[in-house]
C-alpha positions as CSV (number, residue, x, y, z in Angstrom):
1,X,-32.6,-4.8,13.0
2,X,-29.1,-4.9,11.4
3,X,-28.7,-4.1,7.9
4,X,-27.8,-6.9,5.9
5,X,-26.0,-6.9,2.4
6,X,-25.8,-9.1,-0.5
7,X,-22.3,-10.5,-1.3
8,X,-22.5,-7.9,-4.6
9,X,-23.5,-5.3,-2.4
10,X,-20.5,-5.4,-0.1
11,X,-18.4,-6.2,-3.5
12,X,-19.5,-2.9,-5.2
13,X,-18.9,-0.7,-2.1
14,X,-15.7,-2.0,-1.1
15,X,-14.5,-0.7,-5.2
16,X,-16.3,2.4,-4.8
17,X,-14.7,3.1,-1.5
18,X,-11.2,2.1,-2.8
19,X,-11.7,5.0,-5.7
20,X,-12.5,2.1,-8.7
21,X,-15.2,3.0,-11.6
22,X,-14.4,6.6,-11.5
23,X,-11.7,7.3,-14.3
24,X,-11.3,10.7,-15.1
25,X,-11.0,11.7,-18.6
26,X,-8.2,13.8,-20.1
27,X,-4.8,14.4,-18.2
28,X,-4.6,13.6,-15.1
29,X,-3.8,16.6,-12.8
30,X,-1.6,16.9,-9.7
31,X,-5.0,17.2,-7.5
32,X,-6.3,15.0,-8.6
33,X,-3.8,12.3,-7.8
34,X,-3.5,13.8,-4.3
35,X,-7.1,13.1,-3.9
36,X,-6.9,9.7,-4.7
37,X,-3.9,8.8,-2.4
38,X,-6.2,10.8,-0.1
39,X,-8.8,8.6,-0.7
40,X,-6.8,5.3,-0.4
41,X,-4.7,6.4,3.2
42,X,-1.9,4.7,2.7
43,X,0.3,3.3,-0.1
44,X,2.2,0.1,0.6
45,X,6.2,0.4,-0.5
46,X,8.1,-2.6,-1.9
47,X,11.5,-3.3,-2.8
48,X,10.7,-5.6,-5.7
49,X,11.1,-3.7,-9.2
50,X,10.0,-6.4,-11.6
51,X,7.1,-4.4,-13.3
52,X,7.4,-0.8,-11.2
53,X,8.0,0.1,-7.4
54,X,4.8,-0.8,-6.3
55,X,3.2,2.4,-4.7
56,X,3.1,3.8,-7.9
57,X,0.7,1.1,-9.5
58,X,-2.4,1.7,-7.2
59,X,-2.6,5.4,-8.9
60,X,-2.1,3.9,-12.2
61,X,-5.0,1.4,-11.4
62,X,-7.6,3.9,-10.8
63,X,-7.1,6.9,-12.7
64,X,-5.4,5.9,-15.8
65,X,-1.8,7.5,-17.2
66,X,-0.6,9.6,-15.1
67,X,3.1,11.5,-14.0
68,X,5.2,9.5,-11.8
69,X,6.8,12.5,-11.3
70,X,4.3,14.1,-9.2
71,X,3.7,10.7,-7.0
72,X,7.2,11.9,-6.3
73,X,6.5,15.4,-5.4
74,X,4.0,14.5,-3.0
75,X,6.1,12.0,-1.2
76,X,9.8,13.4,-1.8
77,X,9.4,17.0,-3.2
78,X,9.7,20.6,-1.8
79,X,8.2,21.2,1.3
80,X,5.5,23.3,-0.8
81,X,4.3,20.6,-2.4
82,X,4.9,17.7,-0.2
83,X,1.6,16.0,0.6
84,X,2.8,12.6,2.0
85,X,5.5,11.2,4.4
86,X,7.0,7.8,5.4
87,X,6.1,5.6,8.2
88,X,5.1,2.0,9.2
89,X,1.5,2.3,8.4
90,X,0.6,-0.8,6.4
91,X,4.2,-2.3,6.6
92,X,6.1,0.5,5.1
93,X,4.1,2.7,3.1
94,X,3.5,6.6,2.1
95,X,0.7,8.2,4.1
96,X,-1.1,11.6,4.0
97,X,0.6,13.8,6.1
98,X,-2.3,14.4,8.1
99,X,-2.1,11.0,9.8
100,X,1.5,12.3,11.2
101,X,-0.3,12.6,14.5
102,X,-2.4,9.7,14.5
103,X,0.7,7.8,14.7
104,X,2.6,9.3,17.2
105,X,1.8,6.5,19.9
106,X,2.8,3.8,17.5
107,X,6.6,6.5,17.8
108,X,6.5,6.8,21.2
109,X,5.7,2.8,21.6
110,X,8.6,1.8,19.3
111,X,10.9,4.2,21.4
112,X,10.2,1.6,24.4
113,X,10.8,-1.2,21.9
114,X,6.7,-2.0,21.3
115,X,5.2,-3.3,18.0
116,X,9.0,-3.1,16.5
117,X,10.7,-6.1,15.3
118,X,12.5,-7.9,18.1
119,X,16.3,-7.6,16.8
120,X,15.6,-3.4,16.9
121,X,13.9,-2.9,19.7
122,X,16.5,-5.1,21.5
123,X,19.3,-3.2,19.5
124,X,17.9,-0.2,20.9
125,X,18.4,-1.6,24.8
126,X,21.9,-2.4,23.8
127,X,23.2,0.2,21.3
128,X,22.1,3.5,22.8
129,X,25.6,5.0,22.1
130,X,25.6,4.1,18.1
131,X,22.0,5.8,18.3
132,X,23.2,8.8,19.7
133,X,25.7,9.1,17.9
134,X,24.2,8.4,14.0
135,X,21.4,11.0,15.6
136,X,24.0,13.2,15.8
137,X,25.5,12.8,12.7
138,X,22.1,13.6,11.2
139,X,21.6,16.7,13.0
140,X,25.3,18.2,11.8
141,X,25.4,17.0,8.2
142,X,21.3,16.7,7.4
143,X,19.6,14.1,5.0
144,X,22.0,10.9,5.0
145,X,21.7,7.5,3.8
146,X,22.9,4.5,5.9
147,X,25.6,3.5,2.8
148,X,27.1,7.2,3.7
149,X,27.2,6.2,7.5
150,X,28.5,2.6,7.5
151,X,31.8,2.3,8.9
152,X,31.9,-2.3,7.9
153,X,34.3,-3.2,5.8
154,X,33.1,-7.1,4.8
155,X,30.2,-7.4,1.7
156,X,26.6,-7.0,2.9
157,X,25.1,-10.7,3.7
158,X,21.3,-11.2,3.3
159,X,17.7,-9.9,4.6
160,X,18.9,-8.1,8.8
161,X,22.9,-7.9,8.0
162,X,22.5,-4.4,8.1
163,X,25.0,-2.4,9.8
164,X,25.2,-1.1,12.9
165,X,24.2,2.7,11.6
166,X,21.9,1.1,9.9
167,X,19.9,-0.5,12.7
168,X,20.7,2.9,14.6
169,X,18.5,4.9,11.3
170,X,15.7,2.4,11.6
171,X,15.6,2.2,15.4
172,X,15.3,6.3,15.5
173,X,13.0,5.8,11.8
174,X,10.5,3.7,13.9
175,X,10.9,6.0,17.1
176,X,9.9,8.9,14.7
177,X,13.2,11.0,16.0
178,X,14.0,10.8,11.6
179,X,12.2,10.9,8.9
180,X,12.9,9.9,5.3
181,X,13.2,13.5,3.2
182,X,14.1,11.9,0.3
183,X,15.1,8.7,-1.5
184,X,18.5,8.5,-3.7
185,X,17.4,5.3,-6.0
186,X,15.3,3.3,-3.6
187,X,17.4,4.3,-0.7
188,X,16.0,6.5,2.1
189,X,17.6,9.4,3.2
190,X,16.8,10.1,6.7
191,X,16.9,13.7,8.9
192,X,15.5,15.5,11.3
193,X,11.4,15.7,11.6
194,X,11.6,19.6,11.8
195,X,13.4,19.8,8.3
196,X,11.0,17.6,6.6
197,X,7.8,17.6,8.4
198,X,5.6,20.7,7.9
199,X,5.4,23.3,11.2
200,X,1.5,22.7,11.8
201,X,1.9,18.9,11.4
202,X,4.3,18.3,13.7
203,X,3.3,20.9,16.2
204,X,-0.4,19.5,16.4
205,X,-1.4,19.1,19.8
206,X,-0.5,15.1,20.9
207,X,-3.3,12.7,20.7
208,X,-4.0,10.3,23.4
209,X,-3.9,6.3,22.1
210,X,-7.3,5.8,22.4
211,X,-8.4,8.7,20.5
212,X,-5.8,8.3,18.1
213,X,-6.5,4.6,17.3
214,X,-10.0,5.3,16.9
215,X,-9.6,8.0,13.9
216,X,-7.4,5.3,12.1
217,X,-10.0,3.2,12.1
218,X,-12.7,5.3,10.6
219,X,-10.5,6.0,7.8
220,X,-9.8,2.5,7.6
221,X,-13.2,2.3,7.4
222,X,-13.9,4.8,4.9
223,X,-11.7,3.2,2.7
224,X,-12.7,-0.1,2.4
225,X,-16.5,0.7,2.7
226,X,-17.3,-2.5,4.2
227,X,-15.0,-4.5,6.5
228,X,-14.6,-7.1,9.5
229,X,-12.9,-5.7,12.7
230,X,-10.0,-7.8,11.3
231,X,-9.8,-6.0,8.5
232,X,-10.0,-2.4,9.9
233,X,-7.4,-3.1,12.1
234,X,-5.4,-4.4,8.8
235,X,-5.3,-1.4,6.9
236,X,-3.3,0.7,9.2
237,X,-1.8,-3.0,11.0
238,X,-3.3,-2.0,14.4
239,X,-2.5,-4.6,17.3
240,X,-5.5,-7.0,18.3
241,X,-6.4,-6.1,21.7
242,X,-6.3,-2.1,20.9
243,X,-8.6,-2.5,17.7
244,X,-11.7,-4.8,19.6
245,X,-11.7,-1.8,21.8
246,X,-11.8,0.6,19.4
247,X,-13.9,-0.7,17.1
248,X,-16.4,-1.7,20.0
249,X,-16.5,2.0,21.3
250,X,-17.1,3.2,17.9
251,X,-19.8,1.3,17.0
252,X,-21.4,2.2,20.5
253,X,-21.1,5.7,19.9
254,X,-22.6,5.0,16.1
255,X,-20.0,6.1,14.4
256,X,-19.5,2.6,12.9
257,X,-22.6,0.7,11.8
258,X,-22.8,-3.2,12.3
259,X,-24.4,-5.3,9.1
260,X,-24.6,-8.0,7.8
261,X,-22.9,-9.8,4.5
262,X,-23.8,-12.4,2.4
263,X,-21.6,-15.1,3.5
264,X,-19.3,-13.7,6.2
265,X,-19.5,-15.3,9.1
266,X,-18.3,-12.0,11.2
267,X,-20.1,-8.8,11.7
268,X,-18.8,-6.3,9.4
269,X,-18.8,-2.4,9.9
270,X,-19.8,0.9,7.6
271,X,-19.2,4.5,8.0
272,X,-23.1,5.4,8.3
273,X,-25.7,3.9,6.5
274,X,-23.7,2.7,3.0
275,X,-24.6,4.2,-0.5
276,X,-24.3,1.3,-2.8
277,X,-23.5,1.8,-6.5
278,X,-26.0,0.3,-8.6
279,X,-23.0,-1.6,-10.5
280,X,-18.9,-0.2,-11.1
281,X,-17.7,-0.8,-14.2
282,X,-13.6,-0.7,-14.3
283,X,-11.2,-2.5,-15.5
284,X,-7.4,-2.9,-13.8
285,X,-4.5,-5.0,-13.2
286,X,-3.6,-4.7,-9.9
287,X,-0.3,-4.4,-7.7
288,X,0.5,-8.1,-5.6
289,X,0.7,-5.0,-2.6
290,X,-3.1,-2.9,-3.7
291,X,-4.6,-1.9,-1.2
292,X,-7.9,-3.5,-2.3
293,X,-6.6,-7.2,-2.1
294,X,-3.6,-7.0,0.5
295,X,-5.4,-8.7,3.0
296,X,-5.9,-12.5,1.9
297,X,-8.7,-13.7,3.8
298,X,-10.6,-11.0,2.8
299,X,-10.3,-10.9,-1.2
300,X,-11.4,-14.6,-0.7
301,X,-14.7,-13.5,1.2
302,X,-15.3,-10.4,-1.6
303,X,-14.0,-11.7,-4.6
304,X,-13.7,-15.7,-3.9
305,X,-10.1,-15.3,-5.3
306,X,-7.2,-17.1,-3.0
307,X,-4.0,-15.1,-3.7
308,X,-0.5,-15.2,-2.5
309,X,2.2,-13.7,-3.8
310,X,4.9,-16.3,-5.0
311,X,8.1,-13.8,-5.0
312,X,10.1,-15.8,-2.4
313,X,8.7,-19.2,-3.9
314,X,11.3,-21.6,-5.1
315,X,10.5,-21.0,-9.1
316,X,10.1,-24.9,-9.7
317,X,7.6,-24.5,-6.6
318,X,5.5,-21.8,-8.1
319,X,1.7,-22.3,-9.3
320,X,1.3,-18.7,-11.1
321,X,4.5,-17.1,-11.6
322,X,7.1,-14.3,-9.8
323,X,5.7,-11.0,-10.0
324,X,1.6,-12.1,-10.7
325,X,-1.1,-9.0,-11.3
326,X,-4.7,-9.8,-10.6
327,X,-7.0,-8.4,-13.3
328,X,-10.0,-6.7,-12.1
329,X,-13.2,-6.6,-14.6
330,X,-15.8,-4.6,-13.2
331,X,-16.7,-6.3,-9.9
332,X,-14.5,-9.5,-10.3
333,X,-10.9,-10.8,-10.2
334,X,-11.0,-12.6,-13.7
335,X,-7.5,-13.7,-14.2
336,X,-4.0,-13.7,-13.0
337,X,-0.8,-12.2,-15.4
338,X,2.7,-12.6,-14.6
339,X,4.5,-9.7,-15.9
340,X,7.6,-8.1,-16.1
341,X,9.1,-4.3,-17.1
342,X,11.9,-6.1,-19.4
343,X,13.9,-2.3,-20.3
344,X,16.1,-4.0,-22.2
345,X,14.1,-4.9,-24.9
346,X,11.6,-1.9,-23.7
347,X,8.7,-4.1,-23.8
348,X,6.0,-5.6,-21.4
349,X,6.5,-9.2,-21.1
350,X,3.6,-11.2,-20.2
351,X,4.5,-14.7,-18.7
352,X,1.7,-16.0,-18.2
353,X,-2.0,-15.7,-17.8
354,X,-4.2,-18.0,-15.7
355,X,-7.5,-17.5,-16.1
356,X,-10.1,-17.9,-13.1
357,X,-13.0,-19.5,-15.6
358,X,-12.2,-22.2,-18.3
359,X,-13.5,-18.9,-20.9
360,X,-12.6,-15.4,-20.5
361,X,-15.5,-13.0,-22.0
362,X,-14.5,-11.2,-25.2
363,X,-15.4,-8.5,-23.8
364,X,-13.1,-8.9,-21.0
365,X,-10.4,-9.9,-23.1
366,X,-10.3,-7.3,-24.8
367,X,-10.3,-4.8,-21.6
368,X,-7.2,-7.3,-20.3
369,X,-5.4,-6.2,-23.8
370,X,-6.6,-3.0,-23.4
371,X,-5.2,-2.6,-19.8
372,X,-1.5,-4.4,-20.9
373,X,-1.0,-2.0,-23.5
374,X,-2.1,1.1,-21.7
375,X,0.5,-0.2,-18.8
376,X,3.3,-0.4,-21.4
377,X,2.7,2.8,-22.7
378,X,2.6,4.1,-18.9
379,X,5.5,2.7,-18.5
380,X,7.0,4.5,-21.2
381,X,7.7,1.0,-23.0
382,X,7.6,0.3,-26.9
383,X,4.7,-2.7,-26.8
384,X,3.4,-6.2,-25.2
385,X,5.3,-9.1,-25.9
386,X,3.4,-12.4,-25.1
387,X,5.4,-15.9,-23.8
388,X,4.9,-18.6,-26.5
389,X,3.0,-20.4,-23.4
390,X,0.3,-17.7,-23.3
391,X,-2.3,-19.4,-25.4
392,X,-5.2,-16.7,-24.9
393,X,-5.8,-15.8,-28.6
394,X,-6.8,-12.6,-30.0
395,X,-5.4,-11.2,-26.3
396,X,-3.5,-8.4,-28.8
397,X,-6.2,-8.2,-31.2
């Protein structure tokens, strides 16, 4: 008989698994942090800096007040204490370097122009000489941005006018023939795998697809605790066709366990029998881009909470706001706060607030002040300043 859970069930797993009701006390150490990213698989990176680049808040969400600086260090630091690299995992995102190797066929696929977008991969049909030679510029002078490579004179139009060394750096980014070693702002600096990528990573005997495929889905699975074949294949954005294979040998070869959830109308899948928390108890405002609610149709069918984000949203077309945070209480997305990092004035600014339930609890308004002012002070900002239109009294105290 398949194992069925309860709506809450599959609610309180998927939190568990995602590293949520266990906030460490005290400063947060270096290890710990790596653990969690650890935990999590993958951290999304975004260009929008309304509040904070956005693979930092995840961190923040589940541990509490912790060093930027040694986010940093994992991703971008010396190659002693470099934990994390760069790569198309879900979108662009930082990943354990121990997935280097599980995503060597999604490399080798994008050097034949597969699962890349259709202006690079037909760039690299057409422009094999300005590949070969930016390559070659990497090699001689070592860690280069595309601004230091660009030889176009006229202004930079919108989203794909790059130039041409810049489609040359993606092109061999994607082909994994560069990495990123380092960022200079929000810039990447690309160069060769060998000078970034540790010896007995990139050495590591070459997986076959199949085989490769298969162990990103088991950590997908281990980090969402519960989850639809759609959303395994999700987490590390794993093409259709390849994932129903996967997912079907896996759960032949019980390695993946069907059940049943409340509600669902698909068959979900666990890592092994699932040990449910009797409750989690955590409060958080989340990044638009957490890994816990990036895919849509599935925070509906946890949470019954429709998001989108509204960042490209004509403003006079907007329903919540620009940069919008969901706030988790304990097992339930209560509200929605637009906020922004306003340096200027070093304070928080809180937009808006838009409330899921015509009351918010005191008890959960005061973990939603609670959580605002600990993200100022994260921040390193001097206090929470509240829009005239936010009409949520005692939010401060």
């Amino acid at each position: 008989m398949m194992l069925s859970l309860s709506l809450a069930e599959a609610r309180r797993l998927a939190l568990a698994a995602q590293g949520f009701g266990r906030t460490p006390r005290g400063t947060i150490a270096h290890k710990q942090l790596q653990v969690q990213i650890e935990r999590l698989g993958v951290l999304q990176i975004d260009s929008v800096n309304a509040l904070v680049r956005s693979h930092y808040l995840p961190a923040f969400s589940r541990l509490g007040h912790y060093q930027a600086e040694h986010l940093d260090e994992l991703a971008w630091g010396r190659a002693r204490r470099r934990r994390l690299f760069e790569y198309w995992g879900h979108e662009a995102s930082l990943l354990p370097l121990e997935l280097y190797p599980l995503l060597r066929w999604r490399m080798r696929r994008a050097a034949d122009g597969q699962g890349i977008y259709s202006q690079l991969a037909k760039f690299g049909v057409e422009r094999r000489d300005a590949i070969a030679s930016v390559l070659q510029a990497v090699r001689e002078r070592g860690a280069l941005g595309a601004g230091s490579l660009s030889s176009r004179t006229e202004k930079a139009g919108p989203w794909w006018d790059w130039s041409v060394e810049k489609m040359a750096l993606e092109w061999l980014f994607a082909a994994g023939l560069v990495t990123v070693a380092g960022r200079r702002g929000f810039e990447r600096l690309y160069d060769l795998p060998e000078r970034v990528i540790p010896a007995d990573v990139l050495n590591h005997p070459d997986l076959d697809e199949a085989e490769a495929q298969r162990r990103l889905l088991l950590r997908s699975a281990d980090a969402l605790g519960v989850a639809t074949e759609r959303d395994l294949r999700d987490y590390y954005r794993l093409d259709v066709t390849d994932s129903k294979r996967r997912v079907a040998e896996l759960a032949e070869a019980g390695e993946l366990l069907p059940v049943s959830v409340q509600g669902w109308r698909q068959v979900a899948y666990c890592r092994g029998e699932p040990r449910i928390p009797r409750r989690v108890r955590h409060s958080a405002l989340l990044s638009p881009f957490d890994s816990l609610i990036w895919e849509r149709e599935r925070t509906e069918r946890l949470f019954g909470f429709r998001y989108r984000l509204e960042i490209y949203t004509p403003q006079a077309k907007r329903v919540y706001g620009y940069y919008v945070l969901p706030f988790l209480h304990h097992e339930r997305l209560l509200a929605r706060v637009d906020l922004r990092s306003e340096r200027a004035t070093g304070r928080l600014a809180v937009h808006a607030v838009h409330l899921e339930e015509a009351v918010l609890s005191e008890e959960a308004r005061l973990a939603l002040g609670d959580s605002l002012r600990a993200l100022a002070h994260w921040l390193g900002l001097d206090g929470v300043w509240l829009a005239p239109s936010v009409s949520l009294r005692g939010l401060l105290g």
